[in-house]
Structures are given as C-alpha cells and as structure tokens.
N, C-alpha and C positions, 0 to 999 in steps of 0.2 A: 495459178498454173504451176504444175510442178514440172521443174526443169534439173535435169540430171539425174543425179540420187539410187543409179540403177543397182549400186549395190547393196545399197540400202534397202532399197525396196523390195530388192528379192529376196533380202534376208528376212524383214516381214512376213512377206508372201510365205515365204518357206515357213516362219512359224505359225503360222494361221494356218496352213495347210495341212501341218503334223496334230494341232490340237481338233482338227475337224475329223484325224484320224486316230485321235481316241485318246493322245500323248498331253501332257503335261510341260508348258515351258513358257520362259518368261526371257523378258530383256530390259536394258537400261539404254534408250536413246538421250545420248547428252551433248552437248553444246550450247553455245554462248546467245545471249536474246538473240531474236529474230532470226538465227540460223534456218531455221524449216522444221523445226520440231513436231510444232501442232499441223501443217499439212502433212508433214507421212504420217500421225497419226487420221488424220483426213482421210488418206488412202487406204490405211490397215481395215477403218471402219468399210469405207466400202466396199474394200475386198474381203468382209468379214457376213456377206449374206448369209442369210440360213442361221447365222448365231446369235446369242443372248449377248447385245454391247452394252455393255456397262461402262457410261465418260463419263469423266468428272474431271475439273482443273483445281487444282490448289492455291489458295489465296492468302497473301503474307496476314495479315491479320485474322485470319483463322490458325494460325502458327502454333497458335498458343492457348488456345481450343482444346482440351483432352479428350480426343476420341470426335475432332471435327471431321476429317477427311473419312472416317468409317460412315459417321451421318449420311454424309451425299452418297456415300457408296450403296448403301445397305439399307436404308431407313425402308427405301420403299416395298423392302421384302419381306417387313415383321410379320407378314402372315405367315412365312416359312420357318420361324423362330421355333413354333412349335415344335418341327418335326428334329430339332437339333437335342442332345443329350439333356438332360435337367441343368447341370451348371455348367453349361456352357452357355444355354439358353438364356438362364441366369444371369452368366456373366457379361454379355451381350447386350443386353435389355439392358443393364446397368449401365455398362459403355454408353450407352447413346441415349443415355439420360431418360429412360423409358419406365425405369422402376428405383425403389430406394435398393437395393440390395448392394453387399458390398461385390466389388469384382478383383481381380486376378490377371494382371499382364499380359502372361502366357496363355493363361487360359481362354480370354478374348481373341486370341490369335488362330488357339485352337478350333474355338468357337466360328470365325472368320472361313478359317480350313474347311470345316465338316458344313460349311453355309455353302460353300462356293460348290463343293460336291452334291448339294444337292441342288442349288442351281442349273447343273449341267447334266443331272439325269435326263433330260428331254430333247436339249439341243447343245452344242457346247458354248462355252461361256469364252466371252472376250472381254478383260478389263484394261481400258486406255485411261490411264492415268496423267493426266498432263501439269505440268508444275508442282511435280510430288515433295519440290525443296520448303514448297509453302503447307505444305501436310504438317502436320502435328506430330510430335515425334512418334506420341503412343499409338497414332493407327500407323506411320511408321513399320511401328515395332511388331505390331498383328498381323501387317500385308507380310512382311517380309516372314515373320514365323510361317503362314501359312505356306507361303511360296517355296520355303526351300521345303516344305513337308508333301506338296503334292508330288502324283507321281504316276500314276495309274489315272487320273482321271483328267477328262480334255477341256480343263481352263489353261489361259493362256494372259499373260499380263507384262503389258508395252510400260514402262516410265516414261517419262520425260523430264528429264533434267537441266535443268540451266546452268552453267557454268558460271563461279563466283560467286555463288548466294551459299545458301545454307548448303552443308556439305552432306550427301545422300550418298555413304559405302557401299552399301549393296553387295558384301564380299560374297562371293559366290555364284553370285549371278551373271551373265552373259550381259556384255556392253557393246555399244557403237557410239564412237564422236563422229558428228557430223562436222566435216570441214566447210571452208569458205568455197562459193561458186568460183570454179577455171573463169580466166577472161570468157571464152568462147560461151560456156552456160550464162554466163554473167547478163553477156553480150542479148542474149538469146532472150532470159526471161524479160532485161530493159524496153526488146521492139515489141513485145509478146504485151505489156501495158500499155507504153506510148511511143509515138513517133516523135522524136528531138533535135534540135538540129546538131550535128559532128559534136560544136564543139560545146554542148549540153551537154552530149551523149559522155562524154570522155569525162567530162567534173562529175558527173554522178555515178559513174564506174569508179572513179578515181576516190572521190568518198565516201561511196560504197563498200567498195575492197572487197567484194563480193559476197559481201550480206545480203540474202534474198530478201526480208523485209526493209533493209534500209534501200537497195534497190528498187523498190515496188512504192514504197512512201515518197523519196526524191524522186523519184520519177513523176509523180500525181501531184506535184507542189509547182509551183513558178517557176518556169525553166530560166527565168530571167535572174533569178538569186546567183546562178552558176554561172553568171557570164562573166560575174567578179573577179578581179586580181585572185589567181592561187594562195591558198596557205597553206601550214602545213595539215595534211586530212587526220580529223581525231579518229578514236577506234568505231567500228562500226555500232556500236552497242549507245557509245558515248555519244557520236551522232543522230542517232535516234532519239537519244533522250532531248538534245538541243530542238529537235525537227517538232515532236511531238509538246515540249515545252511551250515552243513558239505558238503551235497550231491553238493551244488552250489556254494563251495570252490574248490571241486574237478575238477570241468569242467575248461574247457580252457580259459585264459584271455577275450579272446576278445568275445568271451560265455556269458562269467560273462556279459562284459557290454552291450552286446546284450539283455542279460535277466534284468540289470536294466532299458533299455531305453523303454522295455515294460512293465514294473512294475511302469515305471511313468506314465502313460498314462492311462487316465478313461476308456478309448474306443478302446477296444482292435481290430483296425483295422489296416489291415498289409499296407493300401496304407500309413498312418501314421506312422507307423512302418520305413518304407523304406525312407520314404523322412525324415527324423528326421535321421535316421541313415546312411545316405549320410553323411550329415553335421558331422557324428564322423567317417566318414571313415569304416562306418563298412554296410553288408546288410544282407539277408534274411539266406544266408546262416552261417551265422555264429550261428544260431541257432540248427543247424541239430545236436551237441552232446547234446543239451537240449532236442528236441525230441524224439531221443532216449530214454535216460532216465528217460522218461516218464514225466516230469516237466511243460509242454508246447505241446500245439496241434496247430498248421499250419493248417489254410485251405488257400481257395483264397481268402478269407477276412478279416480273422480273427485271432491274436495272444492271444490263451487262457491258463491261469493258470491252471493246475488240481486243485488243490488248494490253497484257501488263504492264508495259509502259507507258501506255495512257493514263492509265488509273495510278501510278508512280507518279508521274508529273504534277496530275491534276492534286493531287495529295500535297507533294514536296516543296510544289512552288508557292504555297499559298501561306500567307502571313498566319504565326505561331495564334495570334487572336480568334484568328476565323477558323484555324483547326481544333482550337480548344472549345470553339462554340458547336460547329459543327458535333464532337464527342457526346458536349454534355446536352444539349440536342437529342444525341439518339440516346442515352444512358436515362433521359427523364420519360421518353417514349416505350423503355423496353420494362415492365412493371409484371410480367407474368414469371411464374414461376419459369417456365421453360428458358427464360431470358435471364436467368441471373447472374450466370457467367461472362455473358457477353455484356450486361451491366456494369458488370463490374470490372472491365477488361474498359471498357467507354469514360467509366469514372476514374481510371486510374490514367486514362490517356489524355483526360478535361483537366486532370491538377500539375500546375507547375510549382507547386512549393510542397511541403508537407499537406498533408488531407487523410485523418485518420480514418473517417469513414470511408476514404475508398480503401484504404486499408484492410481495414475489417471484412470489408467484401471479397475483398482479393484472399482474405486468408480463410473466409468459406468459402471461397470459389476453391482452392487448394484443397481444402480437406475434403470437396465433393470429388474433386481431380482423383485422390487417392481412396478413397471409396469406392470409385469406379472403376480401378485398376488404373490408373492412370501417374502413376509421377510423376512420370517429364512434365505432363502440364504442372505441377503442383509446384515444382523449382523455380517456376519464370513465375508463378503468381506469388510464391513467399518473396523471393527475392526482390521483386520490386511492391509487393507491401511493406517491405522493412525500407525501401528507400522513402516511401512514403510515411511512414513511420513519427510522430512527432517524439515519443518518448524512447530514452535509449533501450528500456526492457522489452520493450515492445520491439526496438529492432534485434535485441538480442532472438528474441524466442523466435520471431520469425527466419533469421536468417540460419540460426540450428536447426529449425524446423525446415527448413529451405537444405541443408545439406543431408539430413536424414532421406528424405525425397531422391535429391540427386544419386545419391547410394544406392538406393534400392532402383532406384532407374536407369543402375548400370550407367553412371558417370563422375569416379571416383575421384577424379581431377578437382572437377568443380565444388564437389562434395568436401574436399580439403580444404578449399580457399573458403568456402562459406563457412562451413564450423571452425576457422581460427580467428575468422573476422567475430564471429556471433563470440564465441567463447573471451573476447579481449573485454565488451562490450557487458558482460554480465558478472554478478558475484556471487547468484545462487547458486547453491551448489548443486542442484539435480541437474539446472541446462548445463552445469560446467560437464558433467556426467555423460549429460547425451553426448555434448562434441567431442569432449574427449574418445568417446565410444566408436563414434562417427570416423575418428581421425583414426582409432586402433583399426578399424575393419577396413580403412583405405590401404594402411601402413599395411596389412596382411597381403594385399593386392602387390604393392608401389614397391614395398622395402623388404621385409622378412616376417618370418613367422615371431621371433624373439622380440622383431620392434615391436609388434601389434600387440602380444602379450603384454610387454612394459605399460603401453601406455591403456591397454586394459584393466591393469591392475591401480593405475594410475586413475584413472575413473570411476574404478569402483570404491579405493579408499574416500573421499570424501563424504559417502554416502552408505555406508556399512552401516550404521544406527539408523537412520533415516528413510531409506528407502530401498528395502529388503529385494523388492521384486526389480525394479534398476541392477539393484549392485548382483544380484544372480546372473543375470542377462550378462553383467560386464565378466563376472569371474567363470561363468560357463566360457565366454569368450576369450580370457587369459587363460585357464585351463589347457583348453583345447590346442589352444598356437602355441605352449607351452613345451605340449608332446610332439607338435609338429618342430618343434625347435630342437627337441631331447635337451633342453637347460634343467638341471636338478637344482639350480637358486633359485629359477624364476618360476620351478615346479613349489618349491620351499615356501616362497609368497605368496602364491594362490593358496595354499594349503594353509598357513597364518590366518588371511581375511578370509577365504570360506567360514573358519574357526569362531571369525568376529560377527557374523550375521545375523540379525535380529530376527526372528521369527521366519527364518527360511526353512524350505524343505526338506526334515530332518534326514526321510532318506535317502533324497538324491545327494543333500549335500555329504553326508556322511559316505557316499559311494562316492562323490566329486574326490573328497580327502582320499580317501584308500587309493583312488585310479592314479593321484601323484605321488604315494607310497610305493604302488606298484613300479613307475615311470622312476622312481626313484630306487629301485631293486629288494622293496621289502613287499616278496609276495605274500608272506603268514602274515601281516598287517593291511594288506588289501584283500584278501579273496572274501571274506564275510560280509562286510557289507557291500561289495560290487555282485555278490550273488543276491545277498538281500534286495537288491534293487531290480536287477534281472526276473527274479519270481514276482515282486511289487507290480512292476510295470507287465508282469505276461498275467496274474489274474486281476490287472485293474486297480488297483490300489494306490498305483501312480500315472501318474495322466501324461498329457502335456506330449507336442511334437518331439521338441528337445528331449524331454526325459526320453522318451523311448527308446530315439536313437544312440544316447547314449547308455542305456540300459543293454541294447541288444549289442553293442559294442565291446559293453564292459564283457558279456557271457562271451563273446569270442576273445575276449583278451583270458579269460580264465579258465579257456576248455569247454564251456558250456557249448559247443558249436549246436547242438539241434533244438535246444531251447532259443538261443539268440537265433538262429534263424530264422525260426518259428514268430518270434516278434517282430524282428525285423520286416519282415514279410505281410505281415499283417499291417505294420506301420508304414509300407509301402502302397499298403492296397487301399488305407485309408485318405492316403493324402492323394491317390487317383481320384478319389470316390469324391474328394472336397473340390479334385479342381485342384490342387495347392502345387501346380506348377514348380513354384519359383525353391520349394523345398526340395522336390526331388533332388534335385544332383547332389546332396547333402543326404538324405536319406539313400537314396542308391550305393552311396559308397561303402556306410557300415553293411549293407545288404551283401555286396559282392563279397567282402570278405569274408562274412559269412557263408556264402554260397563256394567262396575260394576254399573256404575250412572242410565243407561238409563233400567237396570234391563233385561238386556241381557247376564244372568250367561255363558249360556252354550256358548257363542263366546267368553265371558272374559276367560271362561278355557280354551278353546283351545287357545286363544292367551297367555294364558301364557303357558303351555303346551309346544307350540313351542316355544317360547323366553326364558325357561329353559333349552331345547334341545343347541337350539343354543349358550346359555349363557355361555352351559358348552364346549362346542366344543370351544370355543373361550378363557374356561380358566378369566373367568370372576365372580368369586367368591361371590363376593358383588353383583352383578345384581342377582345371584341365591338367594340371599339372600332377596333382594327388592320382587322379584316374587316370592319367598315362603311367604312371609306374606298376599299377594294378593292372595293365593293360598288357605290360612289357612281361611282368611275369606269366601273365595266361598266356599269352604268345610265346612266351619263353615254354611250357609245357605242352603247348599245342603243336609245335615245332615249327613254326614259322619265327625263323631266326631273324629276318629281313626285316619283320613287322618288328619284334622284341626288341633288336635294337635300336630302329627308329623312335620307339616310344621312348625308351630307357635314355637313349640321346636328349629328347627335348626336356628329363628329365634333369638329367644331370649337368646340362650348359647352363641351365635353370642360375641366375645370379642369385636368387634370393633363401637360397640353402636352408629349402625343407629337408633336414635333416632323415626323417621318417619318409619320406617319398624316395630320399637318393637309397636308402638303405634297401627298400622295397626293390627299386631299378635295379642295384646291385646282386643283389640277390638274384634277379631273373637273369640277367647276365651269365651269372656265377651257374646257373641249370641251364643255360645254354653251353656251357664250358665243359659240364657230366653227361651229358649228353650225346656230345662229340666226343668223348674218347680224352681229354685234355684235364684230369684232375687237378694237375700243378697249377694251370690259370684261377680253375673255379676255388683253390683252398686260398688262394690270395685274397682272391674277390671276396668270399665269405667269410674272413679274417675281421676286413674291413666290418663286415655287416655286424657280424659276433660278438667282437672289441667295441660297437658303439654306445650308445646311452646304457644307464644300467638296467631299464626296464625291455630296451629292446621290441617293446610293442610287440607288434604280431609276431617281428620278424625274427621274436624265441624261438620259433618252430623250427629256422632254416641251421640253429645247432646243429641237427639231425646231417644235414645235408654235410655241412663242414666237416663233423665227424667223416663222414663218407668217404668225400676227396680226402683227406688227412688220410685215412686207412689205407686207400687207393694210391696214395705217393708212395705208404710205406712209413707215415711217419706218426706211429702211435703217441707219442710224447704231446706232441702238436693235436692231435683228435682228443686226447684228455682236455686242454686247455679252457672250453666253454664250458664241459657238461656238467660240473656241478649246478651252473646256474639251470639247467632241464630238469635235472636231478629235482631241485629245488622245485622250481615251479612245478614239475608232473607231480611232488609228496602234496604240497599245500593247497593245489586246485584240484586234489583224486580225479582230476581228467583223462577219461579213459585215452587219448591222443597224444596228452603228456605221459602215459604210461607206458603206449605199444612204440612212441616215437624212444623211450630212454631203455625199452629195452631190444630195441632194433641197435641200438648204439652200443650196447652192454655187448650183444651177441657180434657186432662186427668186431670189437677188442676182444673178446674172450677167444680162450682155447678149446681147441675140437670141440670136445664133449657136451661142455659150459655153451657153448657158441649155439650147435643144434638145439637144447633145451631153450635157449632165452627166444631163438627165431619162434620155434613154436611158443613159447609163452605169450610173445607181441602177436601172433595171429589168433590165437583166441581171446585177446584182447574186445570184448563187443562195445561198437558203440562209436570204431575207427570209419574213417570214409573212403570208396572203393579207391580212390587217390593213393592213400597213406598203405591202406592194404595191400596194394599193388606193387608198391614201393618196397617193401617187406619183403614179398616173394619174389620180387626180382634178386634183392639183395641175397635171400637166402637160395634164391639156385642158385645166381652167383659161387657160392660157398659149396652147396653141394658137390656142384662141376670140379670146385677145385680138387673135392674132397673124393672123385673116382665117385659118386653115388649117380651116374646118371640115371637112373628109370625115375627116381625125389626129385633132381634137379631139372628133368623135362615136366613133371608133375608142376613142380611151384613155377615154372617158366612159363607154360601153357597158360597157368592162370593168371601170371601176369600181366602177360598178353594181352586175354582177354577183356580187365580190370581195364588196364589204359584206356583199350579200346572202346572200351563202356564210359569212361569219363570223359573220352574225347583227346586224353592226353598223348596224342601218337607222337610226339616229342622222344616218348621215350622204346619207340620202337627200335631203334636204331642199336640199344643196346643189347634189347633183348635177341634181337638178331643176331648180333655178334656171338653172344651165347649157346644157341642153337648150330651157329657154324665152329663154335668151341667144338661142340659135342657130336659133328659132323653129321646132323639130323637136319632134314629138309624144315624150312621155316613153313608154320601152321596158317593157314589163311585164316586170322580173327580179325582181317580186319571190317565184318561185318557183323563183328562182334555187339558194337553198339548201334547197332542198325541203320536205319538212312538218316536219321537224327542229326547222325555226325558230321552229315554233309549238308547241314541248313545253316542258314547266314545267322544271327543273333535274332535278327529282326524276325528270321520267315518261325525260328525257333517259339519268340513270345509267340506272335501270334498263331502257330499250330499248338501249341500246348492251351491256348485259349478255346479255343475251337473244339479241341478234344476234351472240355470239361463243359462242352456242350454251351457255351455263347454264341451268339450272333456279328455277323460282320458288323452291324451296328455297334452293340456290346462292346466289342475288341477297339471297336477304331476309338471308342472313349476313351476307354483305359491306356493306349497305347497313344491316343493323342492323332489317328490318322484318319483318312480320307476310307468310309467303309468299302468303295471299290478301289483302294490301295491296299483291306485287308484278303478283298476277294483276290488280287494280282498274287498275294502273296501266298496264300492257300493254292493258289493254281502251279505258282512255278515248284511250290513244295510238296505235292502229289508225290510227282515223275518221284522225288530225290528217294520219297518215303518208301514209292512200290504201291503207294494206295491209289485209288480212281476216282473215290468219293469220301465226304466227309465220316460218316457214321461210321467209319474204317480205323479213324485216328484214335480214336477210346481205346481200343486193342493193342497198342505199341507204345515203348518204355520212351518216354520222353523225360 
C-alpha cells in the first residue's frame, strides 16, 4: 500500500506525462533502505501504460561487473544493435561482452543514447532503474552520458538511490529525498497491514520512526517481541537489518546455506543456483521454508531476493567458511566463456590468503574490462589482483596497471595512491615510468601544469635509451604542460631528453625541439621544422592522433592558419568516424584556435561547446579550464560581456596557474575593454599578456591589439614596447597574418602619408581572415575620419561593418557605430549582413552546416554524438532563424 508520498507522486506523474508528450527527462529518487523507493517506482510503472518499461535493479556484486547494469538493460534488444551507427554498434556489442572488438566509454554511452531513440520510435520509453548505487560504474557512466544528451526525444528515466552506499552524483540531474512517514501516514499504513493491540501499536511506530518497510515488517512479526521493557530505538535501516537477521536465523540449516549460495551470485539464475549447489550437497528444494516466508521468489529461471536486505543478511551473517565455499562452489560451476568474469570475481571472493590464479583471472578479467571500454571495472579487479598477488612484481605491475585504469576512468585521486604504492614496490624502470607518468597526468589535474611537466620529465629520463615509444608519450606530455606553464627551464629539459631519444620520430621530435625554441622566443630556430611537420602530417607522412594535433597546432603557432585548419579538421573528423570520444576535447581545442585564427567564431564555439561537454563527462578539470578561456575570448568578440567574464573568471580564480589559459582570459578581458570605449584598462590588461613567456603562444597575435590601446591612450612609447617581437615572428614565419597584423601596427604609429599607404598595404595583404580584415578597416576609417576624408572613411567603415557581421563578431559594432555618429551619417543596417547564421546556437550551427552538405539526421546524430530526432528538433527550430522552410534550401547559404 502506498501511503502519502503525494508530492512525490505527482512529480512522477508529471514526468511520465511530459515524455508521453514527446519530452525528454529523468530524476534521481533517493533515500535510506526501505524508505519507499521501489513502490513509487511501483506506481510510475503503472502509471506508465501505453509505454516501453524498461526495470531492472542493481545488485552489490554485480558492482564490479563492467558493463553489468547495461546487460540487464539492453541485452534483450541486440536485434536493434543493427540499426545503430557502425561503432557504436561496435562498441556496444563489445560492452556487453557480445563480440571481441575493443570499445570506447563514451562512445558506449553514445551508443546507449542513439539505442534509447530508437527504442522510442514506436511508443515512449520508460527506464526504472532501482538500486542504481549497485550499477557498475561504467554503465554508470553510459546511462548518465546518454541522459544528459537526450532532448527531443520521449525516454524518461527514474533512479533510485539508497542513501549511505556507494555515492551516485548525478550532477545535473533533477532529485527527490524521500523523507520518513508523519506519525499520522505512519499510523495509517500500520492499520492498513495489521491490527495490534495500543501498546504493540506505539513500539512498532516507535522503532519504526517511520520507515515504511520497517513498519510493514514489524508489523507481520510477533507482536509479542514489543511488549518488552523499552530501549533505546536503533535507526530504521539498522533495525531492519536486526529483524531480517533474525528471520534467516530462524530457518533451517541447510535453508541458511541455500539462501547464502544465492546471495553470492550477481545473477540470480536457478540453472546456477542448482549446479553450484550440487557441489555443497544441497538443491532447489531446500529453499521452500525460504519461500514461504516470503524472503525469496522461485521461478523457472530465476532465485530473487524480496529485498536487499534480505539478501545482505543472508550473506553477512554467515560463517567466513561457508561463504568461502559457497564462492568457490559457483566459480568451479561457471566454466563457459561468457562466465569468465564472474569466475574470476567468485575466485577472488573463495581466497583468504594470497592465490595467484585467482589473480591472474582477475587481471584478464581487467584487461577485457578495458577492451570493452570499460575501466572502472578494470581498477577494482587490478587492485584486488595485486592483493591477491604472491609476488611483489606482480603486485607492483598490477597496482600501476590498476592506477593507469583509474586515470582514464576519470578518478585521479585513487589513480595517485595506486601508482605511489605500485611505484615503491618495483625497480624496473619502465613500471617506474608508467607511475610516474600516471602521477604527472594526475598532478596536471590536482597541482599545476609545471608539477605535471617535472614529474613528466622525471619518467621519461630513466627510459630515454630503453624505451623510445614510453619516453615520447612522457616528453609529448612534459612538453606540452611545459607551454601551459610558460617555464623556459622546464621548456630547456624537455628539449635536452627529446635530444637523448633512441630511435624516435625524427620529425615529430625535431618539431617537439623547435615548439620549445619557439616557447622559448627563438622564432628563426623554430619555424622549419614545425612547418616541416605541419606538411608531413597534412600529406600523410606522419601519422598518429597526437602528431596531428600537434602538427596542426604547431601551423597556427606559425601563421599557417588554413593549412592547420585543414588538418585539424580532418583529424577531428577522423576521431568522430573511430568513435574516439575520450580524444575530442583534446583535438577540439587546437581545432578552435584554429578556427579562432581563420575568424571562424561561430565553429570555434561550437567546438568548444562540445569539448566542454565532453571535458566534463570525462572529469577533466583543467581542459574545462583551457576551453573556458577560449570561450571568454569568443564571447569577448561576440559581445556578450556577461558570458566572457564568467568564463575568463573561472579561469583566472583557477589556483593551479595555467599560465597560457590566464593569458588567453586576459586577453579577452582586455577586447572587452576596446570595445567599450576604455583603452586605458585594456593596455594594462594587455601589458600583462605581452610581457608574458617569451614565446607568448597564440597569444603574439594580441601585439596588435596592445599596440591599439597604447595609440589610443596616446602613448606611442608604450605601443613601440612589444613589436619587435611581431616584427620578428611576421619576417620568420612569411605569414600573410603576421604581415597585415605588423603592418596595421606600422600604419597606426606612422605619419599621414606613411599611415594611408601601410593601411592599404595590410588590406591587400591575401590570405588574412575576414576577422583581422575587418579589424584593419575599422582601424583605418578610424584614421580617415580623423583625417577629414569621409566618403574612404564611410567606405572602409561600411566594410567593416559588414566583416564583423559575417564573422559573427558584433562585439565590435559598438565602435563602429560610434564612428558613423563621428561622421554624423545614419548607422547602415549590416546587421544581416551575415545572415540568420548568426543567430544559431553552436549546436543548431554543427548540425545545419551538416545537413547542408547533404547528411542525414542519422549521419549528423553520429558525428555529433546525438539522438537523430534531437538532430531533427534542431534543423526545425533553425529554419525560422535562417528564413528557409526546407532542407534542400541550406546548400544556398554562407555558413
């Protein structure tokens, strides 16, 4: 009986009633055992006629399972696998141990998403997930990616959560704690079981404290126990366990061990049941005073717990001997392949001392964990193979192998303590490698970009002669946290051991060297072989994820913007096509700046857009942190001041002083400063950016801008200060960018004459982006106006105008405006200059530029990772914005 709950229940009702109406939503009902969990899910099901119920409860020994809780979900739909993308289907099939292929995290999750949308083409889909704290982390990790990705389409998915057990975030998501029953409900569902007499009634409320199951259980037990002297009442939870304790004391011996050899077992199947319980002498019937007493349900397939407490008890209270038999019982029964996890999960639960073969199973069990896309499982089976472990190398390799794992499955914490334990315990130097490696990439996370480097470089020295392909992997990874540090000693190191490497990639690493020349202010020592690399890796000569990206990096650190795009882009479209999730938000980044260089705002926002989605889904802290400042400046030129300083904010509160990200933030700050009319702020700000490392990364380009404000104080002295170094890098990279950018700067300091001729020189500059072009002729009406020439200076206004407007960048309309009321001329309507384009969200942007290169909603929802009627929602709201009605419309218009 359910009793109270009516807010509860409506908010149910209400969410089942929105996904019946085509809507997309989920909740987390939590609270402590036997609160009521499983009956409102009781009711959601009933009140869920008409739709696809998908139940399933989570069971602590399936915990540790990778990709058990997807099983029960999803197995019985492999006929629909088909119709899902090729690797996702892939990766899918993999998950749930269906084919050898390796799988992908995210991509399972993906896969999960575009499953559930097509579950719901017919009718909508309702998933009741009960006990999701006993889920496995990795379908975890899949439910939750899908969930926050649906949106458009009518699945709908209830949790249930237990309070105290394993901890289930769920940020993002909508919750409800269910409280304890009022006396009055309490009162209500007690008569609603049985009649007792007063002073029954009052001890069973009283240590109840209005728990509905612990009121429904004392109530059905001897009303004579309560007639007892008072003591103090335990928690309701706690009482339950004693009530349920006692009930599976009282049954018959061989009951008892009947009931724990099914309380071992994740998968409460009775062919399992029976062949496990041959081996102790006992079978099916020995269960019947359990059914009875309601503890246990018998079908023809199946041995189920009424509840988790029961099956707790029956487990907990039972002598260490008889659970260790019980174990090795089911572990000698389970001999088929599809059983080899749970094998070995039974063998590792049957050994109380060391036992290297359950060891060994455990650490195939893990490596099939992470083949499947799975980690999380793969940390809880290394880590308790290396306890099991007789020999210490063998603990060593398991428990680095055990923190490798937890790293990649996004939990850096544990991922420390395992690799300092593994790394004390070994003397080889490659595992010392891995952990140290393990520990740099937590440190990137935990501390700084400069720790992580140190102790990168620290992992890669003892393995410089030894193991070329290790020590790359360590010094790409010093490298890189190197420039994110702006340290030119700890740039100075990495460029030594690159130096010392045996048979490495002569022309990545020879581009590695020059990128910390560069970082280190020597551009005629960098630009040759960082170009070299950039043409390698764009006709194929150099391979590999990492090179690319940093190949296409390197051409925007050197001016190459349309060639490094051109890769970049390509190496984005390859890592969709793999599936390769977990690289994106890492490939996305050098994309956007790319896309930031060639003045392609609106792709650079949705590329970060989704590589902050993703960043976060993966638990990647510091990359949200890099792509907020990326984020601050496009906002900063898009004119939404409000977004650019929030981002720029979390960038710079930031303790762990990325260096290169604050300078990034700064920056955008500093163009939100030119913008409004306030030069004096923005030459401070961009002072800072200017005067930082001597390579200054991207953020050479913002010279330009510094020069600006400096002109605009008045204070020519001060706009001299940086450009040498522009100077410099525009002769040595011939980039057309570094050219028109140092002679826009030449023409703001020069006189009259000199001034006109340099403006025009930087606009026939080819090869600049409509951004930087734009910029130009603003600056040079600017000049004209002052200079009495208005019919030139409405000319190059008009056009700049137009420029912004076509990039998206209306940040800077503000100015332009002001100049037009210089010139006492009505301001020009451009701003539909860059058509409806400008007014699409990131997202609706991918997915119409997909669309008009002729994909299908199918097509896009791969690439993009979404729900193919979340791509149709978004094709529909971006019509209206575009002016089109139909698709074959969008081929015609500048995107």
């Amino acid at each position: 009986m359910l009793v109270g709950r009516l807010a509860e229940r409506s908010r149910l009702h209400r969410l089942i009633g929105d996904v019946k109406d085509g809507g997309s939503r989920s909740l987390v009902v939590r609270g402590e055992a036997g609160i009521g969990k499983t009956v409102l899910l009781d009711d959601a099901a009933r009140v869920a006629e008409g739709m696809r119920v998908l139940r399933v409860v989570g069971t602590e020994s399936e915990a540790e399972i990778p990709y058990a809780g997807l099983h029960l979900l999803f197995a019985r739909f492999a006929e629909h696998f088909d119709s899902l993308p090729t690797s996702q289907a892939r990766a899918l099939r993999a998950a749930l141990g269906a084919s050898s292929s390796s799988g992908e995290r995210l991509l399972v999750g993906a896969a999960v998403l575009t499953l559930l949308s097509e579950l719901s083409q017919d009718r909508p889909v309702l998933c009741l997930v009960d006990d999701v704290h006993w889920f496995d982390q990795s379908s975890i990790d899949a439910l939750l990616f899908a969930v926050r990705r649906l949106d458009a389409d009518p699945v709908g998915m209830i949790f249930a959560v237990r309070d105290g057990d394993r901890p289930f975030p769920a940020a993002g998501l909508d919750s409800v704690t269910l409280r304890r029953l009022d006396p009055a409900d309490s009162a209500r569902l007690l008569a609603s079981v049985r009649a007792l007499p007063v002073d029954v009634v009052e001890r069973v409320l009283e240590e109840s404290a209005g728990n509905p199951l612990a009121i429904v259980e004392l109530a059905a037990s001897d009303g004579e126990a309560y007639r007892s002297a008072p003591v103090a009442p335990l928690p309701a939870t706690g009482r339950l366990e004693e009530h349920f304790r006692g009930v599976v004391r009282a049954l018959p011996e061989r009951t008892r061990r009947a009931l724990l050899l099914a309380a071992a077992d994740e998968r409460p199947l009775l062919r399992s049941f029976v062949d496990a319980a041959a081996h102790l002498g006992l079978d099916a019937s020995d269960l019947e005073p359990a059914e009875r007493g309601r503890l246990v349900q018998v079908t023809a397939d199946t041995v189920r717990f009424r509840h988790p407490l029961i099956r707790a008890s029956a487990y907990q209270d039972a002598p260490l001997v008889q659970r260790v038999a019980a174990h090795r019982a089911l572990a000698e029964t389970l001999i088929g392949p599809g059983d080899a996890d749970r094998r070995a999960w039974h063998l590792a639960a049957a050994a109380t001392g060391t036992d290297d073969v359950a060891a060994s199973e455990l650490e195939l069990a893990a490596r099939r964990a992470v083949e499947r896309g799975g980690p999380a499982g793969a940390v809880r089976a290394l880590e308790r193979a290396a306890q099991l472990s007789g020999e210490s190398a063998d603990r060593a390799r398991r428990l680095i192998g055990a923190a490798r794992a937890a790293y990649d499955a996004g939990q850096p914490e544990r991922a420390a303590q395992l690799a300092t334990t593994g790394r004390t315990l070994t003397r080889r130097p490659v595992e010392q490698a891995e952990a140290s490696l393990v520990l740099a990439q937590v440190a990137y996370e935990r501390e700084s970009p400069a720790a992580a480097s140190a102790r990168s470089l620290d992992a890669a020295a003892p393995i410089l002669t030894i193991d070329a392909e290790r020590a790359a992997a360590a010094l790409f990874e010093a490298t890189w946290c190197a420039r994110d540090a702006a340290e030119p000693e700890l740039l100075g190191r990495c460029a030594d051991q690159l130096r010392s490497v045996r048979d490495g990639p002569a022309v990545t690493f020879d581009a590695l060297v020059a990128f910390t020349d560069l970082l280190r202010g020597d551009v005629a020592a960098a630009v040759g072989p960082m170009r070299t690399l950039l043409h390698a890796a764009g006709d194929g000569r150099v391979g590999g994820t990492v090179e690319g990206m940093f190949a296409g990096f390197a051409g925007v650190l050197i001016g190459d913007d349309a060639p490094a795009l051109s890769l970049l882009d390509g190496q984005v479209s390859a890592l969709r096509g793999q599936g390769a999730l977990g690289w994106l938000p890492y490939a996305l980044e050098p994309l956007a700046f790319a896309q930031l260089a060639n003045g392609r705002f609106r792709n650079a926002e949705a590329s970060v857009a989704e590589a902050m989605f993703l960043a976060g889904e993966l638990g990647l802290g510091m990359q949200v942190v890099v792509l907020s400042s990326i984020s601050a400046w496009l906002a900063a030129v898009r004119g939404d001041g409000a977004a650019s300083r929030q981002q720029a904010e979390r960038v710079l509160t930031d303790t762990r002083n990325h260096r290169m990200a604050t300078a990034q933030a700064t920056w955008a700050l500093a163009l939100l400063d030119l913008t409004a009319g306030d030069p004096s702020a923005a030459l401070d700000r961009l002072e800072q950016v200017c005067q930082g490392p001597p390579g200054r990364d991207v953020t050479r380009r913002a010279v330009a801008d510094h020069v600006e404000a400096a002109v605009r104080t008045g204070d020519t002295d001060r706009a001299r200060t940086h450009l040498p170094s522009l100077a410099e890098w525009a002769k040595h990279t011939a980039s057309p960018v570094g050219r028109a950018l140092l002679l826009r700067c030449e023409a703001l300091l020069a006189h009259d004459t000199e001034a006109g001729q340099r403006f025009q020189a930087a606009l026939e500059v080819d090869g600049c982006s409509p951004y930087d072009m734009a910029r130009t002729r603003l600056a040079h009406g600017q000049w004209l106006r002052r200079h009495r020439r208005a019919t030139a200076a409405r000319a190059q206004l008009t056009q700049a105008l137009e420029l912004f407007e076509r990039a998206g960048a209306h940040g800077w309309r503000q100015c332009v405006h002001a100049e037009f009321t210089a010139l006492g001329d009505p301001i020009p309507d451009a701003h539909q200059a860059g058509g409806g384009a400008g007014h699409l969200t990131p997202q609706e942007l991918e997915v119409v530029r997909r669309a008009a290169a002729g994909l299908s909603n199918r097509e896009i929802a791969a690439e993009l990772f979404l729900s193919p009627r979340t791509v149709g929602y978004h094709l529909y709201k971006a019509y209206p914005k575009l002016g089109v009605s139909r698709r074959a419309q969008l081929g015609q218009l500048d995107l």
